[in-house]
N, C-alpha and C positions, 0 to 999 in steps of 0.2 A: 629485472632484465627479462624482454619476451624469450620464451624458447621459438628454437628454429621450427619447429614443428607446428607451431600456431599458425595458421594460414592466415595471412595480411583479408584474403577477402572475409575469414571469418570472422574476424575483428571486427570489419566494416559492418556487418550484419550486424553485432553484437552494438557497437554503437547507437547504430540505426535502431535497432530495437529499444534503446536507453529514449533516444529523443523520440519515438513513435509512445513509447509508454509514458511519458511526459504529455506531448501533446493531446494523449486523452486524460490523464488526469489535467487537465488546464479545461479540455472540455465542460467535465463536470465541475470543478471547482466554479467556474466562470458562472455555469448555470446555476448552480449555487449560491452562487454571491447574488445574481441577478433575480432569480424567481426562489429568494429565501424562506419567505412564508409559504411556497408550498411543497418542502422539503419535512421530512419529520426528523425531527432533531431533540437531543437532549436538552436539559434547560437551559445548562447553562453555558452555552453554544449560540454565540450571534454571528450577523453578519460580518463584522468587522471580522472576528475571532476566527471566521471562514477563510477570509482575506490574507489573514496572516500569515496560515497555517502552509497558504501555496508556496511565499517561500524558503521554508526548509525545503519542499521538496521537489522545489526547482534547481536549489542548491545543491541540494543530492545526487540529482542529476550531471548537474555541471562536475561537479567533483568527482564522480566516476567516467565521464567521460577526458576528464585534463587529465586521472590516473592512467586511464589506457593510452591518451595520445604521449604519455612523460614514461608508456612504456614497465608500468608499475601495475598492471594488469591486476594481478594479486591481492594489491591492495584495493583495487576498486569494487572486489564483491564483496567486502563486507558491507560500503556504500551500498552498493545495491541492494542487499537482504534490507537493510534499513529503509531504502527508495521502495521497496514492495510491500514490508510491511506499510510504511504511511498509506502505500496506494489499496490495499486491504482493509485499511480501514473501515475506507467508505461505507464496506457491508456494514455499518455500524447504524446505517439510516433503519437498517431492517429490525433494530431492537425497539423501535418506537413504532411501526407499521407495518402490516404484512405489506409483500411485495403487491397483492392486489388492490389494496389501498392508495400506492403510490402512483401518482403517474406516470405514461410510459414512457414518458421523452428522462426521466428521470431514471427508471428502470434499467433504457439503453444506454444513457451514459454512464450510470455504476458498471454496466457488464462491461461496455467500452473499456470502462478503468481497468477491473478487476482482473478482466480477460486477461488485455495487455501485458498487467504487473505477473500475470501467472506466466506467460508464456518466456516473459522475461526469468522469473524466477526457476523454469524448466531450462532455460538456455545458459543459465549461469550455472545452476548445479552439473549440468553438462559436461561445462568446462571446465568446472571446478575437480570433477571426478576424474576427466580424462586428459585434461592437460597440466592443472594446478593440485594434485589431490593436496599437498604440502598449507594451502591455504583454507579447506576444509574447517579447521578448528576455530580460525577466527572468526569464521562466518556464525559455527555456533555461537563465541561469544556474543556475535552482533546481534545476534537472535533472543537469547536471554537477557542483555541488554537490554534490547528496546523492548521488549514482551513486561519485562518488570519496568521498566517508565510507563507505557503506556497504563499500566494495572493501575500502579498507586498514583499515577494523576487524574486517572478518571474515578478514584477511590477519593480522593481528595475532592475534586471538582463537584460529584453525584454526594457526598455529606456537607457541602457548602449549599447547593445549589438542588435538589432533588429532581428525578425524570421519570415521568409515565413512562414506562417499558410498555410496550406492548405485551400479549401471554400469547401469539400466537409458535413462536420461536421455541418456548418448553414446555409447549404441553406435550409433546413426545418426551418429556424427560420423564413424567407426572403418569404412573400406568394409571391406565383409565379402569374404572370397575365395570365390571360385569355384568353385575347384579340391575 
């Protein structure tokens, strides 16, 4: 049940922000699929497997948004954490190429995405803290959740299938010597 206190227009926004963060991940997924070869990608990541992948998180979309019009508000952020992780992904292209490597029409559609799914995922903790705090914990489970899928199927995937990482991402992990 919404509370009285949720303003109907801030919903709207909050929608609106669901299907704006969508239609930039469609952006780059699309380009994606289309200019796949000059995408850097793990091995064992094709085009099809791109294809696929858009709908869960169209679906995700959609399913957070029929939670908020059905008034279940609550339940729709944990969709959401979910919906932003897949759309954080994408940084995933940066473990096989430095960003100056990549192209930039490719660069702008990751930040497109990423941006997006961030500013969504600022707008939900938002309202999660100041209208829903009671939904808070699920959101972490949704978090742990998808954080351990994603692990052990790219742990799965990368021992079937092995990928040039790039090393430009941890050589800040790696102190450099001095000498």
């Amino acid at each position: 049940m919404q509370p009285v206190f949720v303003l109907p227009n801030l919903l709207k926004v909050y929608k609106a922000l669901i299907w704006v963060t969508l239609y930039a991940a469609a952006l780059h997924f699309f380009d994606n699929v289309y200019f796949f070869f000059q995408y850097p990608e793990p091995a064992w990541l094709t085009r099809e497997i791109v294809a696929l992948l858009w709908i869960p998180i169209a679906l995700m979309a959609h399913r957070a948004v029929d939670l908020i019009y059905t008034g279940k508000i609550e339940y729709s952020f944990a969709v959401i954490h979910g919906f932003v992780l897949a759309n954080w992904i994408s940084l995933g292209h940066y473990l096989f190429a430095c960003p100056q490597e990549v192209l930039t029409r490719i660069n702008i559609a990751i930040f497109i995405q990423t941006s997006m799914a961030s500013i969504l995922f600022i707008m939900t903790l938002w309202l999660q803290f100041t209208r829903y705090p009671k939904s808070l914990p699920y959101a972490k489970r949704a978090w742990l959740r998808n954080i351990v899928m994603y692990v052990v199927l790219i742990i799965i995937l990368e021992s079937i299938l092995p990928s040039d990482f790039h090393d430009w991402w941890y050589t800040w992990l790696i102190p450099s010597n001095p000498h």
